[in-house]
ZAMARGU-4260 file (C-alpha; in steps of 0.2 Angstrom, whole numbers, plus 5000, padded with zeros to 4 digits):
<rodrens>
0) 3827/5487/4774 | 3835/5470/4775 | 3848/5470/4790 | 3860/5457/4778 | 3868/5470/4767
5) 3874/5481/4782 | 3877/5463/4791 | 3889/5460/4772 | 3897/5476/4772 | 3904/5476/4793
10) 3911/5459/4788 | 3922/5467/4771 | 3925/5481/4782 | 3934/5469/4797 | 3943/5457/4785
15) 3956/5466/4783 | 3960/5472/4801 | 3955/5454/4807 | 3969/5447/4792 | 3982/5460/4798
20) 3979/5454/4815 | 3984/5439/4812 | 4000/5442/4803 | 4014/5439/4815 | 4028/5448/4820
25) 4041/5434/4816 | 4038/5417/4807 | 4052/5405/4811 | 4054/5388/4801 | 4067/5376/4810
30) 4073/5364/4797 | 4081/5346/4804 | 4096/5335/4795 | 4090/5317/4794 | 4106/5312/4782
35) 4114/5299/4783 | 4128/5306/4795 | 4117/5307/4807 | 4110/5293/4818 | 4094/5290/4827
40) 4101/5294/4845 | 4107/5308/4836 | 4091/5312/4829 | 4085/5311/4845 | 4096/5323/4853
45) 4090/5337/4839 | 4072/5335/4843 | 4075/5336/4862 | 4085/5348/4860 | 4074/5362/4851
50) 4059/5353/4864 | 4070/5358/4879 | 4074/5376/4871 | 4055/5382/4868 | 4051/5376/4887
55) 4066/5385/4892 | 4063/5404/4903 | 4075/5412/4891 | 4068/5405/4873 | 4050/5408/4881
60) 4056/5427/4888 | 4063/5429/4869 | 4048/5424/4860 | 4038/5437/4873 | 4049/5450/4868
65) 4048/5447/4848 | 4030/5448/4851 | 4018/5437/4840 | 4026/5423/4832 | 4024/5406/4821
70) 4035/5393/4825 | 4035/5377/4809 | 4048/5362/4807 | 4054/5352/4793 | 4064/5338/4795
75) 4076/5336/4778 | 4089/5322/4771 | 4092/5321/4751 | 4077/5323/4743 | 4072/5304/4738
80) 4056/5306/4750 | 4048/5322/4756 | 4055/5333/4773 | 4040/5329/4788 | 4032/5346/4792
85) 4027/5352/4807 | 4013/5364/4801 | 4012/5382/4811 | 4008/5384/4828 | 4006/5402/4834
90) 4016/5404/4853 | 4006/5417/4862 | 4012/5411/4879 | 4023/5399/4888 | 4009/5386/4887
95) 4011/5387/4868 | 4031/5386/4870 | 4028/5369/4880 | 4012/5362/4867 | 4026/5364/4852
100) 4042/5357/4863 | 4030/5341/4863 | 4027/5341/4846 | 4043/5342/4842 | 4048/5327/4851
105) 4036/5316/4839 | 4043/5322/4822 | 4047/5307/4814 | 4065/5306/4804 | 4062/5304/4787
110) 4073/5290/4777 | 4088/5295/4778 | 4101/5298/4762 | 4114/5309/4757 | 4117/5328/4763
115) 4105/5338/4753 | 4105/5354/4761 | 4101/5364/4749 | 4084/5352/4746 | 4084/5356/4763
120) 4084/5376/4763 | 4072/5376/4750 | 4057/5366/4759 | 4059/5376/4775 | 4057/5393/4762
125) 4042/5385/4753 | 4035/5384/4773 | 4039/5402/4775 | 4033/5407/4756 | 4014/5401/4761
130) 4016/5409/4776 | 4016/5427/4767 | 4012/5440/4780 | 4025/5438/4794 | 4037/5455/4797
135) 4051/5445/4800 | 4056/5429/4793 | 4068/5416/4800 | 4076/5399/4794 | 4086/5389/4808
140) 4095/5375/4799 | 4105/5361/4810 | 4116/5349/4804 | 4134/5338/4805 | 4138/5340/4788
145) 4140/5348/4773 | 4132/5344/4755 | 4136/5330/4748 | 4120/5327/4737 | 4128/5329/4716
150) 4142/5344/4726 | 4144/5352/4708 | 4124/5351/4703 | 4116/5354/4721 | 4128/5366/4727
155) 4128/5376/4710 | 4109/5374/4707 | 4097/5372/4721 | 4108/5379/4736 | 4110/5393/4727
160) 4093/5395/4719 | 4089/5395/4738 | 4096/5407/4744 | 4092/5417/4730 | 4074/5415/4736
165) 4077/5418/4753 | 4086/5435/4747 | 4068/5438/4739 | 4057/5434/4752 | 4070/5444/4763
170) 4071/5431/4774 | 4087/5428/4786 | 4096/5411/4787 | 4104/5403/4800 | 4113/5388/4804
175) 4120/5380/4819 | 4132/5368/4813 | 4138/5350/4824 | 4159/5349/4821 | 4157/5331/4829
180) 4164/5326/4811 | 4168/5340/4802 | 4179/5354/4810 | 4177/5367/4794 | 4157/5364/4793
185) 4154/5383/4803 | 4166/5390/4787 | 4155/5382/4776 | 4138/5385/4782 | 4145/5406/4782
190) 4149/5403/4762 | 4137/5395/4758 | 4121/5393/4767 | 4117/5409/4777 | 4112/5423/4772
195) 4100/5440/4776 | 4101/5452/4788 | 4111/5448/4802 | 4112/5429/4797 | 4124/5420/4808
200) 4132/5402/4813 | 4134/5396/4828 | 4144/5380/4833 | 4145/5363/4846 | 4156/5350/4845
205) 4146/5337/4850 | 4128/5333/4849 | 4129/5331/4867 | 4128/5350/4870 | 4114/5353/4857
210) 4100/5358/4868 | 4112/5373/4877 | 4116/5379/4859 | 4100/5378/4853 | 4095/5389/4869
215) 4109/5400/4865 | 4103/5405/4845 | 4084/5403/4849 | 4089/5419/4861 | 4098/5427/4849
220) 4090/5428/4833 | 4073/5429/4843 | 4077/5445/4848 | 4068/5459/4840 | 4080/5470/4831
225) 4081/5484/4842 | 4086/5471/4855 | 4099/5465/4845 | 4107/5482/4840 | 4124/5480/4842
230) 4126/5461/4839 | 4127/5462/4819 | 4146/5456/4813 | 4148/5445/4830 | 4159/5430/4826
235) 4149/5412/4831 | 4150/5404/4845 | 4159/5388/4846 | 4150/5379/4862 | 4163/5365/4870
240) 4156/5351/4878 | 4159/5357/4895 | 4144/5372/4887 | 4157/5385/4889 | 4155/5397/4874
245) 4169/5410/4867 | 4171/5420/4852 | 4178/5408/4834 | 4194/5415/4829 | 4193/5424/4813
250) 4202/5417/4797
</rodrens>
C-alpha cells in the first residue's frame, strides 16, 4: 500500500492543532495620530516611545506573562491616504520585544490632515479582524486630539460604526491621550473612543513623558486578566512631566 494516503491523512489530522498552536493569547494593534496637530518631533517622540517600551524589563516581564502574543502598528491621520502598517510580529522572547522596538522607530508618518480618529479605530480593527484567532484582542490608540474630521458625520458615523465593530469582535480599546493642547481630550476619549472589557485612558501632559506612559499602560493592559483582578473601574492616570502619576479626579 502506497505510504502517501497515510502520509495525507497525519497531515489533516495535525492542521488543526498546528493552527491552534498558532493562535495567540493576546493580539495587540497600536494605532499612531499623524494629524495635523501633531509635528514631526512629535511623531518622533511616539515611535520612540513605544520602541523604548517594548525593550523595557517591565513591558518585556508583561508580554511573558500574557503568554504568546502578536504585536501590529498603524499609523493614522484623516483618511485622504491609507494608515502605514506594520504587519504582525509574534514576541516569544525579549529579543522579539527589541526586533519590534526597531521597527517601530522606521514607521513612516503618513501625510498628515485632519483628526480622523474614528478612520483611525477602524484600520487598526480591520488588522485585528484578519487576525481572527487571538483570545484577547487589544487596540492602543495615541493621540493630542480629538476628531475633527466632518465632527457631525465622522463622529456619528465611522467612530461609532467602530466601536460597534469592536463590541463585535469583543475587542477592548484603549487610548492614551496627550493634554499638551487639549486639557478635556482623557473625557473625550472615555465618551467616545473606548470601549470593552476593562477599556481605560490614561493621560500625559506632554509628549515629553510619552515613553514612561506608554511603559505604564503597555503594563497594564498587558496583564492577563487574572493579573489584573482588581484593577477594572480605576480612574487614568494623569502622568506630570516630572513622570509622577496619581489618580484623575472624577467628574
Amino acid at each position: 500500500m502506497s505510504r502517501l494516503p497515510l502520509l495525507l491523512l497525519s497531515f489533516l489530522l495535525a492542521t488543526p492543532a498546528a493552527r491552534a498552536s498558532d493562535c495567540p493569547d493576546l493580539a495587540l494593534v497600536l494605532a499612531l495620530d499623524s494629524s495635523l496637530s501633531i509635528d514631526g518631533t512629535e511623531f518622533t517622540l511616539q515611535t520612540e516611545g513605544y520602541a523604548e517600551a517594548f525593550r523595557s524589563p517591565a513591558v518585556q516581564a508583561a508580554l511573558a506573562a500574557a503568554g504568546t502574543v502578536d504585536v501590529a502598528a498603524i499609523v493614522w491621520s484623516d483618511g485622504a491616504a491609507p494608515p502605514a502598517r506594520l504587519g504582525w510580529q509574534r514576541i516569544a522572547a525579549p529579543e522579539d520585544a527589541r526586533r519590534l522596538a526597531v521597527r517601530l522607530t522606521a514607521l513612516e508618518r503618513v501625510a498628515p490632515g485632519r483628526t480622523g480618529v474614528g478612520g483611525g479605530l477602524a484600520a487598526a480593527l480591520e488588522m485585528l479582524a484578519e487576525h481572527g484567532c487571538a483570545g484577547r484582542r487589544l487596540v492602543n490608540l495615541s493621540g493630542d486630539g480629538r476628531e475633527t474630521l466632518a465632527p457631525r458625520i465622522g463622529l456619528r458615523g465611522q467612530l461609532m460604526r467602530a466601536r460597534a465593530e469592536a463590541e463585535a469582535l469583543g475587542a477592548t480599546v484603549n487610548a492614551l491621550a496627550v493634554t499638551d493642547e487639549e486639557a478635556d481630550l482623557p473625557d473625550w476619549f472615555r465618551s467616545h473612543v473606548i470601549v470593552g472589557p476593562g477599556a481605560f485612558v490614561m493621560e500625559t501632559r506632554e509628549f515629553r513623558g510619552f515613553a514612561e506612559a506608554v511603559v505604564r499602560k503597555l503594563v497594564r493592559e498587558i496583564a492577563p486578566p487574572a493579573l489584573a483582578a482588581g484593577r477594572p473601574g480605576l480612574p487614568p492616570h494623569r502622568l506630570t512631566p516630572s513622570g509622577r502619576d496619581h489618580p484623575a479626579r472624577r467628574s
